[in-house]
Each structure stands twice: as C-alpha cells, then as structure tokens.
N, C-alpha and C positions, 0 to 999 in steps of 0.2 A: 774579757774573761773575768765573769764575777769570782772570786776569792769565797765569798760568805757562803754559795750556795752551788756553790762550784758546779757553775753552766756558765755555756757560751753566747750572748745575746746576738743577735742578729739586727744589724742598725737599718741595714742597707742590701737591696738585689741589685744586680747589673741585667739589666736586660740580657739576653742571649744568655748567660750565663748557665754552668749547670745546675745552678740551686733557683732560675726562673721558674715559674709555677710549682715550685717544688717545697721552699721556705719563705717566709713569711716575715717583715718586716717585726721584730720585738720578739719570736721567736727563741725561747730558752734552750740550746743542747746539752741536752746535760751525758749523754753518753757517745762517744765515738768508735763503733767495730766493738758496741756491747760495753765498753771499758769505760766506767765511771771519770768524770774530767777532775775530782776530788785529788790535790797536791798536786798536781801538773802546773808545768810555768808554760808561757806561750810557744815556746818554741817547741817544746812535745808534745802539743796541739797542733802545733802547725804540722809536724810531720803525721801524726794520726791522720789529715784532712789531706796531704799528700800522697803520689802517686804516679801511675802511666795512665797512658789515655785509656779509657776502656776499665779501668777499673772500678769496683762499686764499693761508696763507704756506705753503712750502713749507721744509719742518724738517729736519737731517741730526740723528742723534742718536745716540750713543754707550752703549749701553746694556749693562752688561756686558762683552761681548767683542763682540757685534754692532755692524756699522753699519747703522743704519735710517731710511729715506726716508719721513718721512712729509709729509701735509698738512691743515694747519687750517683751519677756514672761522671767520673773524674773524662773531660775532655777541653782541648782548647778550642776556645773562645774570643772575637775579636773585640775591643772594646770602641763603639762610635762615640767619643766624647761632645762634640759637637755634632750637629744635623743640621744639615739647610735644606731650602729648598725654593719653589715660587707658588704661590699658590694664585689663583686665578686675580683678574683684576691690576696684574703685576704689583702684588704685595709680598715679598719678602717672607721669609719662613726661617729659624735661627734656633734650637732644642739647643741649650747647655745641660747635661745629666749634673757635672760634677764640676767644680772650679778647681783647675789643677793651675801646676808652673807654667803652663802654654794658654791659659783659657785666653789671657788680654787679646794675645797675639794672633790666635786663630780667631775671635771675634774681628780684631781687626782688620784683619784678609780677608773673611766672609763680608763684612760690612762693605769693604772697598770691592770688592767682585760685582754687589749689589749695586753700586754706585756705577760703576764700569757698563754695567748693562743697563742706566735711565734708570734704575730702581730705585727710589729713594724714602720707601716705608716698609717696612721691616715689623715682624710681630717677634719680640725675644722671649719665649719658650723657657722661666726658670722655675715651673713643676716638677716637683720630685726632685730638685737641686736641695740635698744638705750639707753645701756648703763645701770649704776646703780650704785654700790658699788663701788667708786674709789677705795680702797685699796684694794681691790677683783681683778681689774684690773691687778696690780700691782704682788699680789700673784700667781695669772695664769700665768703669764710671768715669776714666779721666778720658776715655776715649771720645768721648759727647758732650764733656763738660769746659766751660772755656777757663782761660788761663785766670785763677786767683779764686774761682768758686772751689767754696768748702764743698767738699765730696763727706767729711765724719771727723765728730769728735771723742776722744776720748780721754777717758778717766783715770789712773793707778793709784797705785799705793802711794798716801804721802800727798795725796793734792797734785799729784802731775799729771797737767792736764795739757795735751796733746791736738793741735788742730790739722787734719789735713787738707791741702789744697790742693787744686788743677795748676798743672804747671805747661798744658797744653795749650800753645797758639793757637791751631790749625785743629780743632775737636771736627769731628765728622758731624754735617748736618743732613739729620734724618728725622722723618719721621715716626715716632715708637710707640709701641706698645708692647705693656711686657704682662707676662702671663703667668699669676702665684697661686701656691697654694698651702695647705696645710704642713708642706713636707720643704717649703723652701725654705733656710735656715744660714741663720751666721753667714760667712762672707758674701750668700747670694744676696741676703737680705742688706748686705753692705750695699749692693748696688742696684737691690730696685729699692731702697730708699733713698739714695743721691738721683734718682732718675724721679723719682714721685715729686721731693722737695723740691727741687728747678722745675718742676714741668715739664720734663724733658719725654717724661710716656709716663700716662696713665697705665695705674697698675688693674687687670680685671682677672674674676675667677675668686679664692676665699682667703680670709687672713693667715698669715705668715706663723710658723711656729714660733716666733719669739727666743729667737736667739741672739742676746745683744751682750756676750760676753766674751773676752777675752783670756785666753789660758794658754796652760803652758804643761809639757809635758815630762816629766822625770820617769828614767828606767832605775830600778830597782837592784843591788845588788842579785836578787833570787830569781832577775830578771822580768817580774813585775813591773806596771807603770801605773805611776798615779801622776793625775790631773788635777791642778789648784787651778781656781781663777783668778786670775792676774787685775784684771781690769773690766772698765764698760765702755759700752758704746753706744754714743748718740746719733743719732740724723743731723745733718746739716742747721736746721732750725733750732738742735738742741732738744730735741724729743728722743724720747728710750723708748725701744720698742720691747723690752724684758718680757717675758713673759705676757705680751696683750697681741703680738705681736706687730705688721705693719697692714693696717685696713684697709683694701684696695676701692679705689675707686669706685669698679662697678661690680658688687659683690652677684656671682653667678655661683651657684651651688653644684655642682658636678658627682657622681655616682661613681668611685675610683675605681672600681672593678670594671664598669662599660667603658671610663676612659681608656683602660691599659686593652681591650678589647680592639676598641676603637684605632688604640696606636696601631695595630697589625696594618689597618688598611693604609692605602695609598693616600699621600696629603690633601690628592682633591677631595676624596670620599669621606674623609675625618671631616670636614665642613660640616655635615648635615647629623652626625653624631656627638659629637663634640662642641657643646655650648658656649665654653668657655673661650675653644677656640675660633667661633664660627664669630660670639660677640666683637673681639679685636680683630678679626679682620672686617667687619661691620663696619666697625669704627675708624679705619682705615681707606678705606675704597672710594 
C-alpha cells in the first residue's frame, strides 16, 4: 500500500487465482468499488477486496500509462505450492511458485518419492519464485548440501558478520538442474546460489532479479508498515548478487507471455514450447 500516491501495487498473481489474467504484475489500484484508496490503512483495503463467493469488486488500475476498468469475481481458489511431476526419459520435474514455512520439507518428500522410484535427476523449476521464507531458503540448500559446506554469508549492522553452514550428514544425492528467471528473487536466489557455487545444478533460462538483501518489517501504530534493510547477502564464494543479480549458466531467453501459455499444457507438451525447459532436461537425459 503506497501512502504517497495512495494505490495499491500488485507484486505478485497466484496462478488459479481470481486476479490470473485479470491484473498484472506492478500494477497500480488506486480505486476499489469506485472509492479512492487515499487515508485507508490496510486493513480497510482488505475488507473493500473482501467478500462471498460470487461477488464482483470492481478495480480502477494504473497500468503503465493506461487507466483500466476492471472487475473481479471474488471466488475460492486452491493454492499448488509445489508441482511435481516425470517427464519423459525418467527426469524428475519439481515447480516451487513461492518458498513458504513448508517449502524444505515438501522438497524433501518430493525428492525422496523421486529417489524411491530409481529417479535420480530432477529439474527444480524456481521461475516466477519471489522468494519468502529466508531460513526455508537456507534449508532447501542444506538438503543437497554435505555437512560444514557454506550454503550464505552474511552482513549487518556493526560488522556482524554471519556464516552459514550444512549441518547435514546424509544430503540427498541427485542430479540437478534448476530453472531461473527474471522474477526469481531473495530467498529462492538463496538457494540457486548455494546449488550454482558447489556445483550441485547448473542454473539455465535468464539472470535472477538481484535480490541480496536482508529486512525486516515494523507495523505502525496507524497500522502502516515499513521496511528497513537490515543486512546483505553473499553466495558461498562471498559474491553479492545486489542488483546484477545471479548469471545462469546457460542463458536461454524465453518470451513470458508464451511461457505462462505453455504452463496450461500437460509436462510432456511444454517440452517443445518451452526452451528453457526443454534445454535442462537436455542436459539431463
């Protein structure tokens, strides 16, 4: 909720979602059911954008240079956080959207499932991941990583500086490849750089948005929140990925619009659409 120009930015769609196809990643609201968002705190936002199933809010939205009228049909929606699958060649198939409190622990249930059935190459899918759980970051990388390897360093106030390690005996061995892009960000970028810096899977597809900061979140009396950054974050090697972000591998260029097209079809069929995906599992097989 911007304050200054009082709209609502839109960071992020959820697939399935009632605002898929409908809003737009960066996305300004500046009006909800006609009603200017000007003095509103979040919480009488949130209820303007709530509702029963079936009802329509109706959105003004700032998009670019355009102004656009749209409307939503308020309905429930399942959220697939994770996605598996096999795709041909018995290669392993792993979509993280989002790193929550569960990401470690459902990669490492899909991972062992894979293993359980001879499958032991895996493509890990973190496009369109911006990020979430820092310490969830951290533990997906300890899952492949052996015991005393730096997984990230970091920086705070004061020269405190911070190293983490693998504290894992027993790391699952696999072989990876993990799949970025533009939109993968903060804690995802925690763990395809401890997988890049070991060698553990080359990263393919386009450079990472360069998210190597550490923050922290204060609510506001007026119920406002603001965000300071606390600290930074290195790669294992001691490389910052700030703003340059992390340079994969094998740089494939991809057309976001035919990708999200492409997601619709079945895993086998996204092979011969999908570049980015088709190069790892190439690289795989």
């Amino acid at each position: 909720l911007n304050r200054g120009d009082a709209s609502l930015t839109v960071s992020s769609i959820l697939l399935g979602s009632p605002a898929d196809g409908l809003l737009q990643a960066f996305d300004r609201i500046v009006r909800i059911n006609e009603r200017p968002l000007r003095g509103m705190g979040p919480k009488e936002v949130d209820r303007l954008l709530s509702g029963e199933a079936g009802d329509t809010v109706r959105l003004t939205v700032v998009r670019d240079v355009q102004v656009i009228n749209l409307e939503m049909v308020i309905r429930q929606f399942g959220v697939e956080n994770l996605i598996d699958d096999v795709l041909p060649d018995g290669v392993g198939y792993i979509a993280i959207k989002k790193i929550t409190k569960d990401s470690s622990a459902e990669l490492k249930a899909k991972l062992g499932e894979l293993l359980d059935e001879g499958i032991s190459k895996a493509i890990i899918d973190l496009r369109g991941n911006g990020g979430g759980v820092f310490i969830e970051g951290l533990r997906m990388a300890e899952l492949v990583l052996a015991k005393n390897q730096v997984m990230l360093h970091t920086v705070q106030a004061g020269d405190k500086v911070q190293r983490y390690v693998s504290a894992n005996d027993s790391p699952l061995r696999m072989k990876l490849v993990a799949l970025v892009d533009s939109d993968t960000a903060s804690a995802s970028e925690i763990f395809a750089s401890a997988l890049q810096a070991h060698g553990l899977a080359p990263l393919v597809g386009t450079t990472t948005r360069g998210k190597a900061t550490m923050e922290k979140t204060f609510t506001l009396e007026n119920d406002y929140r603001v965000k300071f950054i606390i600290g930074a974050l290195f790669e294992p090697r001691g490389k910052s990925w700030q703003e340059s972000g992390l340079r994969p591998d094998f740089h494939i260029a991809a057309d976001k619009e035919q990708l999200k097209l492409a997601a619709k079809l079945p895993l086998s069929a996204r092979i011969e659409r999908d570049a980015q995906l088709r190069a790892a599992w190439r690289l795989l097989r």
